[in-house]
C-alpha beads as a LAMMPS data file, in Angstrom:
LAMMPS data file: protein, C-alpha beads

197 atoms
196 bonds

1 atom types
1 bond types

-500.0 500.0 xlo xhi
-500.0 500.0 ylo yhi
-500.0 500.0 zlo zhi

Masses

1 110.0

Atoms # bond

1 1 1 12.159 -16.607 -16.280
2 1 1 9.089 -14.874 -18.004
3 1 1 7.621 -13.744 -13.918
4 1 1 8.793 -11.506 -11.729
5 1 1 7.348 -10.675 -8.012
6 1 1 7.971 -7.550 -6.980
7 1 1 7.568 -6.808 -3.175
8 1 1 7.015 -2.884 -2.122
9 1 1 7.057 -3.044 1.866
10 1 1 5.495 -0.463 4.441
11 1 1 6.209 2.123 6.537
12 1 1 9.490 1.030 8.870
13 1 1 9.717 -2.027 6.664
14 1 1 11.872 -3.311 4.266
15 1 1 12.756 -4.634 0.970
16 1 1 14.148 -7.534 2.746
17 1 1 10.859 -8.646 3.371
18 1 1 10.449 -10.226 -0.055
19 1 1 12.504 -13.031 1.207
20 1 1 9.651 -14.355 3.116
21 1 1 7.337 -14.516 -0.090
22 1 1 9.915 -16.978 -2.052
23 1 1 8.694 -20.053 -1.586
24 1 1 4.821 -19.313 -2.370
25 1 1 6.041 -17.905 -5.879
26 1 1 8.868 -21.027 -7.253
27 1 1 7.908 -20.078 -11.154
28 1 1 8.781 -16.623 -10.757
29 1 1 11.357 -14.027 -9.264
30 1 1 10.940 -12.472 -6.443
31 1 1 12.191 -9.155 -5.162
32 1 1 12.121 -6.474 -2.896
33 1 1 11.544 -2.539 -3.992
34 1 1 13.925 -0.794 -2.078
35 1 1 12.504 2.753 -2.097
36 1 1 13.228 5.946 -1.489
37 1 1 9.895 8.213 -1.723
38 1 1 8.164 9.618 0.862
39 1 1 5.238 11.278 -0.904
40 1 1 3.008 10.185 -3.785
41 1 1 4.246 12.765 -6.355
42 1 1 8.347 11.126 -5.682
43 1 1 6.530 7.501 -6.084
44 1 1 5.006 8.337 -9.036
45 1 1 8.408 8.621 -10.384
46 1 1 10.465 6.471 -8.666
47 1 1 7.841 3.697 -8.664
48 1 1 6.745 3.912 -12.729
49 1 1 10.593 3.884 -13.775
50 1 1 11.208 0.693 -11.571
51 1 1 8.408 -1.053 -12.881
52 1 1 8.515 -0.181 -16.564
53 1 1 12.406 -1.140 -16.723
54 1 1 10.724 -4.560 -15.267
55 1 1 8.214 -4.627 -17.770
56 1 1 10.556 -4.883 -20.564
57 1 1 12.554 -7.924 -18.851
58 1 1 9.039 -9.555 -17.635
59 1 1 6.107 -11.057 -19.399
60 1 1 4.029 -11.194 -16.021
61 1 1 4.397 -8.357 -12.680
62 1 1 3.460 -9.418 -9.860
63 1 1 2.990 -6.902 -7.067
64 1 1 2.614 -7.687 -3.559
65 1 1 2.522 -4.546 -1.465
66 1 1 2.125 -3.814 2.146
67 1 1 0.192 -0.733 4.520
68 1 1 1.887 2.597 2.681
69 1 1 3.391 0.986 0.082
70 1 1 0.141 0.120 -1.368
71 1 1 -0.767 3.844 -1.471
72 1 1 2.577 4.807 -3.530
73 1 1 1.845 1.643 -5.819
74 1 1 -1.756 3.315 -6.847
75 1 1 -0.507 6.400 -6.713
76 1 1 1.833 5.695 -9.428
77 1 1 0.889 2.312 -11.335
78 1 1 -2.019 0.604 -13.497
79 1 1 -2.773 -2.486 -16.008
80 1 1 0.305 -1.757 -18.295
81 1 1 2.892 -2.382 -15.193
82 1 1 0.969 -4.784 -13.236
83 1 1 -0.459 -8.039 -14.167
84 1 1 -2.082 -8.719 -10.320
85 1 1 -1.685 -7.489 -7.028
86 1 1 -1.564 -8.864 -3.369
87 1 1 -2.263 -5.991 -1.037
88 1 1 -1.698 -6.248 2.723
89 1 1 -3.534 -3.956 5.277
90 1 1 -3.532 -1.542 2.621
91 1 1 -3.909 2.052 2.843
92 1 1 -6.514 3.017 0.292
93 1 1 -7.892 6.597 1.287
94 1 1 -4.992 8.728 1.852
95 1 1 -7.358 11.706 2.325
96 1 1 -9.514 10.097 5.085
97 1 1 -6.233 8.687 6.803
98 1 1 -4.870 12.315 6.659
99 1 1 -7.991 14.081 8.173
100 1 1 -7.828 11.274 10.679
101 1 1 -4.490 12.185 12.414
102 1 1 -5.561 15.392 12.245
103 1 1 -8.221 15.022 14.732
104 1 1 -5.806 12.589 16.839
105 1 1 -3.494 16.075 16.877
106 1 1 -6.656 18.567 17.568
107 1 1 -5.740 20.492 14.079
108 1 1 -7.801 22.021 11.314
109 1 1 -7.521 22.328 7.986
110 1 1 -7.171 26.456 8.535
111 1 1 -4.013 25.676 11.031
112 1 1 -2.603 23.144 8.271
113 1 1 -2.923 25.679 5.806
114 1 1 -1.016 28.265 7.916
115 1 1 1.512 26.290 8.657
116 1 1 1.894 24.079 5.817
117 1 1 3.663 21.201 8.336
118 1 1 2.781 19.971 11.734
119 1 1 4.710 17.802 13.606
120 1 1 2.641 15.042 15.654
121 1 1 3.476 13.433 19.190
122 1 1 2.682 10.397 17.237
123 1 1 5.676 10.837 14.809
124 1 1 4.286 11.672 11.569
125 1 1 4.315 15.196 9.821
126 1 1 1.158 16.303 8.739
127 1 1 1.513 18.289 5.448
128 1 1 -0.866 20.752 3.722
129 1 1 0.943 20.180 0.550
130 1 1 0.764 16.305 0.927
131 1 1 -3.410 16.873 1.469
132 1 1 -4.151 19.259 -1.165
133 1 1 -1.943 16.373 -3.816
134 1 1 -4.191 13.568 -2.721
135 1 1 -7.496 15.486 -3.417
136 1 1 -5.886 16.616 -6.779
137 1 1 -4.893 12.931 -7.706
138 1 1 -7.818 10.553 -6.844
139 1 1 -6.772 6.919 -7.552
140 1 1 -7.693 5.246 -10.448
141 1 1 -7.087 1.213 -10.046
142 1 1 -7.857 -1.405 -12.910
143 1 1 -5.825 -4.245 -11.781
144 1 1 -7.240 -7.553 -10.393
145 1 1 -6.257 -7.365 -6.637
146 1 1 -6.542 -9.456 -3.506
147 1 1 -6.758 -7.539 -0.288
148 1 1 -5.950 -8.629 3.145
149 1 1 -7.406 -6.700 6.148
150 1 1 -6.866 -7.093 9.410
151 1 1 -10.629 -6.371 11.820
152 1 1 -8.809 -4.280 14.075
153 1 1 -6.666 -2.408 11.390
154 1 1 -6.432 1.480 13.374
155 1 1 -5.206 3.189 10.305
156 1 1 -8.174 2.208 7.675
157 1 1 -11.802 1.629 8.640
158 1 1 -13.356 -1.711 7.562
159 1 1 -16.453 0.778 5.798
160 1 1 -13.310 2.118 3.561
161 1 1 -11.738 -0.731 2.826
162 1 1 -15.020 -2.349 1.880
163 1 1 -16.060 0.518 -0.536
164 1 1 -12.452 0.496 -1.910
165 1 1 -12.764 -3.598 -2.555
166 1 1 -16.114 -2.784 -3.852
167 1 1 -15.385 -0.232 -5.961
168 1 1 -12.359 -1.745 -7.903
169 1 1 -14.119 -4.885 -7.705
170 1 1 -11.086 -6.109 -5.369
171 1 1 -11.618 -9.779 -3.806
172 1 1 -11.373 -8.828 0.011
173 1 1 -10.600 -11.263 2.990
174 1 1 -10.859 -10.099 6.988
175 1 1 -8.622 -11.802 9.271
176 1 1 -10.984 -11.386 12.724
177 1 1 -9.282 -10.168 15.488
178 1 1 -6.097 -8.940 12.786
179 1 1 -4.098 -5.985 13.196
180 1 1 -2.819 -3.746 10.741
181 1 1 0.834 -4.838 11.255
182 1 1 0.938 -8.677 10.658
183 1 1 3.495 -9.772 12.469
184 1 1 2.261 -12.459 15.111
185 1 1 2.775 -16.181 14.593
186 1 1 -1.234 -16.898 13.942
187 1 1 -1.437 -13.723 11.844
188 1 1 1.217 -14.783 9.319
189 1 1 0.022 -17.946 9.159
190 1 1 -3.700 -16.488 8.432
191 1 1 -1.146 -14.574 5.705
192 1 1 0.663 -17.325 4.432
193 1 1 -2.581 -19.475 4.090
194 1 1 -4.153 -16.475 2.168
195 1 1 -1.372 -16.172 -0.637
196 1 1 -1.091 -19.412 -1.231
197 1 1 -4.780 -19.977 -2.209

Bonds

1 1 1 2
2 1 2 3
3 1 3 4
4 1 4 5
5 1 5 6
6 1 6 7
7 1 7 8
8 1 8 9
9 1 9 10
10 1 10 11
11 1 11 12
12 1 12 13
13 1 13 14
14 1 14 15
15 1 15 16
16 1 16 17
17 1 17 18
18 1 18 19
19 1 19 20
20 1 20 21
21 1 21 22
22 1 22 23
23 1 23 24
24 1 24 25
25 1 25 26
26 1 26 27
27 1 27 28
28 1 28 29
29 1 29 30
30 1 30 31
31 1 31 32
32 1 32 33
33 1 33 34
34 1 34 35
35 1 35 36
36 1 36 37
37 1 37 38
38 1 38 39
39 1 39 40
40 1 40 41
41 1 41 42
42 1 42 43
43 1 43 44
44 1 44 45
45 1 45 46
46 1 46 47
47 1 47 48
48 1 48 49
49 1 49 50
50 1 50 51
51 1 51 52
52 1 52 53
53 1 53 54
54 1 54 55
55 1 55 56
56 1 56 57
57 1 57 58
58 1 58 59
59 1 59 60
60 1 60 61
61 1 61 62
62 1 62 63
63 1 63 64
64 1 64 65
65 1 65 66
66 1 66 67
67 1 67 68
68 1 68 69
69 1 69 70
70 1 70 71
71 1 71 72
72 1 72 73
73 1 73 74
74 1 74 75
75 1 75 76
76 1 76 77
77 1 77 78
78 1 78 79
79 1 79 80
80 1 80 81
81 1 81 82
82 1 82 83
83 1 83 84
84 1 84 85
85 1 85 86
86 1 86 87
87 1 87 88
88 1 88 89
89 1 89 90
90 1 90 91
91 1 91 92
92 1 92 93
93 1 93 94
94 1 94 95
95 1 95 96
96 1 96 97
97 1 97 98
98 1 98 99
99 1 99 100
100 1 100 101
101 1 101 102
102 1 102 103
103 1 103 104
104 1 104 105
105 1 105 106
106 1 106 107
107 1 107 108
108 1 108 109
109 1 109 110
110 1 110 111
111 1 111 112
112 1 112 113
113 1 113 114
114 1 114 115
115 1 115 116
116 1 116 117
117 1 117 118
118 1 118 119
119 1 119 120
120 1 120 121
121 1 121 122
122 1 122 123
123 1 123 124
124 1 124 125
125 1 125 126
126 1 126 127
127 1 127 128
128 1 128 129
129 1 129 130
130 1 130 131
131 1 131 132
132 1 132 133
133 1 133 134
134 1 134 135
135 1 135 136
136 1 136 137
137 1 137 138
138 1 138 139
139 1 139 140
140 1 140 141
141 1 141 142
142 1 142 143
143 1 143 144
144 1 144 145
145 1 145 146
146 1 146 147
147 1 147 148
148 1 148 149
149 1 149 150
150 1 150 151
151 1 151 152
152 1 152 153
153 1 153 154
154 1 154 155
155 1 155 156
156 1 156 157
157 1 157 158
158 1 158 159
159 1 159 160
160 1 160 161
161 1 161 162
162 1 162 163
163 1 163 164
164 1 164 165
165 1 165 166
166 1 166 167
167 1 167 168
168 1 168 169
169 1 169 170
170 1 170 171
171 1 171 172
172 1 172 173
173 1 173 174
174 1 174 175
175 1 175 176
176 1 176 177
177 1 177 178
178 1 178 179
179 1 179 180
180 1 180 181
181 1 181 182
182 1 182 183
183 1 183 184
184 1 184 185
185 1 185 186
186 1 186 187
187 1 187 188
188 1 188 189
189 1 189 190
190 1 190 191
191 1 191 192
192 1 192 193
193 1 193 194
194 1 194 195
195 1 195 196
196 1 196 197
C-alpha cells in the first residue's frame, strides 16, 4: 500500500481514535500516533522521527489531527512529511491560548516568570518555559490543509482561526452551533460528512 493515514488525537484522547477514520480512507492505512509529548520541543522529536520512518515506507502521509495534537504536528512537521492534512478544532495560536488561561487564573506574565509553573483550578499547568518556546518558535505551515471549527469552540477564537486559514491559505469550514470537542451524534455526522467530501 503506497498511503498511509496517520491519526494524532487530542488532549484526553487517544490513538484509538483512528479506528473511526477507516472506512473514509479504503486505499490507504490508517493509524493512530500514540504519543508521548507534552510540550512542543518533545513533539518536535518524537513527532519528526515517527513520521520520517513513515516517509520511507509511504509514497503519500496523510495527517488527520485533532485540538492539541494539531499544535505538536506544526510544531514539528512540514511538506517533506506530510502530503495533506485534516485538522479538527485545531489549536493554532499557542501563545494567544496561553495568555488566555492566564487571565481565566488572574496571573501575569511577571508572576509566571517568578514562578516558572502555576497550577490552574482548571487542570492545566501554566509554564513560563512553555510561553517563552512558543514566541521563540512561530509556526511555519506549507501543507494543503482542511480545517474544521466548531462556532462555539472556547479554546480558539473564530478571528484566529480565520487569520490562521487565511494565512496558510487553509480551506476552512464552521460547523454553527459546534463545540470544540466533537463528540455529539449531529456533530460527527457534520464530521463525517466533512471528510468524506
Amino acid at each position: 500500500m503506497d498511503n498511509i493515514v496517520i491519526y494524532v488525537h487530542g488532549n484526553g484522547g487517544s490513538a484509538d481514535e483512528a479506528e473511526h477514520y477507516k472506512p473514509f480512507f479504503l486505499d490507504s492505512e490508517v493509524i493512530g500516533f500514540d504519543y508521548r509529548s507534552q510540550t512542543p520541543w518533545e513533539a518536535k522529536e518524537e513527532f519528526f522521527t515517527f513520521f520520517a520512518e513513515k516517509r520511507e515506507q509511504f509514497k503519500h502521509i496523510t495527517l488527520i489531527a485533532n485540538s492539541i495534537g494539531v499544535y505538536f504536528s506544526l510544531s514539528a512537521l512540514d511538506k517533506t512529511l506530510v502530503d495533506n492534512a485534516f485538522f479538527i478544532s485545531p489549536v493554532v495560536d499557542m501563545e494567544n491560548l496561553i495568555c488566555k488561561m492566564m487571565q481565566w487564573s488572574n496571573v501575569t506574565e511577571r508572576e509566571l516568570a517568578e514562578k516558572r509553573e502555576i497550577a490552574t483550578n482548571f487542570g492545566e499547568t501554566l509554564s513560563w518555559d512553555y510561553l517563552c518556546y512558543v514566541r521563540k518558535n512561530p509556526i511555519l505551515w506549507n501543507v494543503p490543509t482542511r480545517i474544521l471549527y466548531g462556532e462555539h469552540d472556547n479554546l480558539t477564537s473564530v478571528e484566529t482561526i480565520s487569520s490562521f486559514a487565511k494565512r496558510h491559505h487553509a480551506n476552512l469550514t464552521v460547523m454553527l452551533g459546534g463545540e470544540h470537542w466533537f463528540h455529539t451524534e449531529k456533530q460527527m455526522e457534520f464530521l463525517d460528512n466533512w471528510i468524506k467530501t
